[in-house]
C-alpha positions in Angstrom: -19.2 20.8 -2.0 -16.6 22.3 0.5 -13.6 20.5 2.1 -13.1 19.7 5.4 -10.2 21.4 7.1 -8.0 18.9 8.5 -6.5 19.6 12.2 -2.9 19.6 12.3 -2.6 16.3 13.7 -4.4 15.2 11.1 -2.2 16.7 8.4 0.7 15.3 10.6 -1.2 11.4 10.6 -1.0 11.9 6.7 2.7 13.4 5.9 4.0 10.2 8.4 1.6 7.4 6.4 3.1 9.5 3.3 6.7 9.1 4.3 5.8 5.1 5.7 4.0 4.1 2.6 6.8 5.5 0.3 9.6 3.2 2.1 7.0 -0.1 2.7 5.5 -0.1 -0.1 2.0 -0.5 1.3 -0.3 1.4 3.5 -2.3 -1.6 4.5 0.5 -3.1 7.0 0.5 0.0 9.2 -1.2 1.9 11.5 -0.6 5.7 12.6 -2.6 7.5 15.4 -2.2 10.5 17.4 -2.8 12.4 20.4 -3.2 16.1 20.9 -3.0 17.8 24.1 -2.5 21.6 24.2 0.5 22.6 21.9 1.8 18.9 22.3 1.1 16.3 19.4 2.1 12.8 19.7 2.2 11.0 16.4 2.5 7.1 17.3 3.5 4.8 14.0 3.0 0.8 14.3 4.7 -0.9 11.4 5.3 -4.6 11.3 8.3 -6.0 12.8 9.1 -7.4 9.2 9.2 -3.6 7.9 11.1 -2.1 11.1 14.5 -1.7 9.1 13.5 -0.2 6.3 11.8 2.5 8.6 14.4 3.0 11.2 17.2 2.8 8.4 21.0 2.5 8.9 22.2 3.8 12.5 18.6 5.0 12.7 19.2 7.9 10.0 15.3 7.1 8.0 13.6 7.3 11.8 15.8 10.5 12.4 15.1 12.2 9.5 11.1 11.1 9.5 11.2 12.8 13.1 12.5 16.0 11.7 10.1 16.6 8.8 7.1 16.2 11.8 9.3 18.3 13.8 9.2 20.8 11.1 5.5 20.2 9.7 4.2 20.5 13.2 6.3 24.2 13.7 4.1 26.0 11.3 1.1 25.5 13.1 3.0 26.7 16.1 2.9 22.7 17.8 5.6 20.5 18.8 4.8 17.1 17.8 6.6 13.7 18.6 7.2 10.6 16.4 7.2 6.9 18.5 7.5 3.9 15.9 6.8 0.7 17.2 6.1 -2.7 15.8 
């Protein structure tokens, strides 16, 4: 049985519930959609307020450097995609 290919905004959905999960602890507390229009992707991640810190991180370093692995994922498919983290 063959695979599905994933679109890249679904590969991009997984790497950000990949990087989330890792610093939570557990996939069931969030939520992660996205949006793609043209070469645009937006990546929106909803966490609970509880969990914000540990995914924004001191002076916002975690959320900064979150942004730049999508940032880079989203590159070799030739996209520019956008992380929004809300509670």
């Amino acid at each position: 049985m063959a695979e599905a290919t994933a679109t890249p905004a679904q590969e991009l959905e997984e790497l950000v519930r990949f990087m989330a999960t890792s610093l939570i602890g557990s996939g069931d507390e969030i939520e992660i959609t996205s949006d793609q229009r043209g070469p645009v992707v937006q990546v929106n991640l909803n966490v609970p307020e509880s969990e914000m810190g540990k995914v924004i991180g001191k002076e916002g370093r975690i959320a900064r450097a979150m942004r730049t692995m999508v940032t880079i994922s989203s590159s070799r498919h030739n996209l520019h995609a956008r992380l929004e983290i809300n509670r």
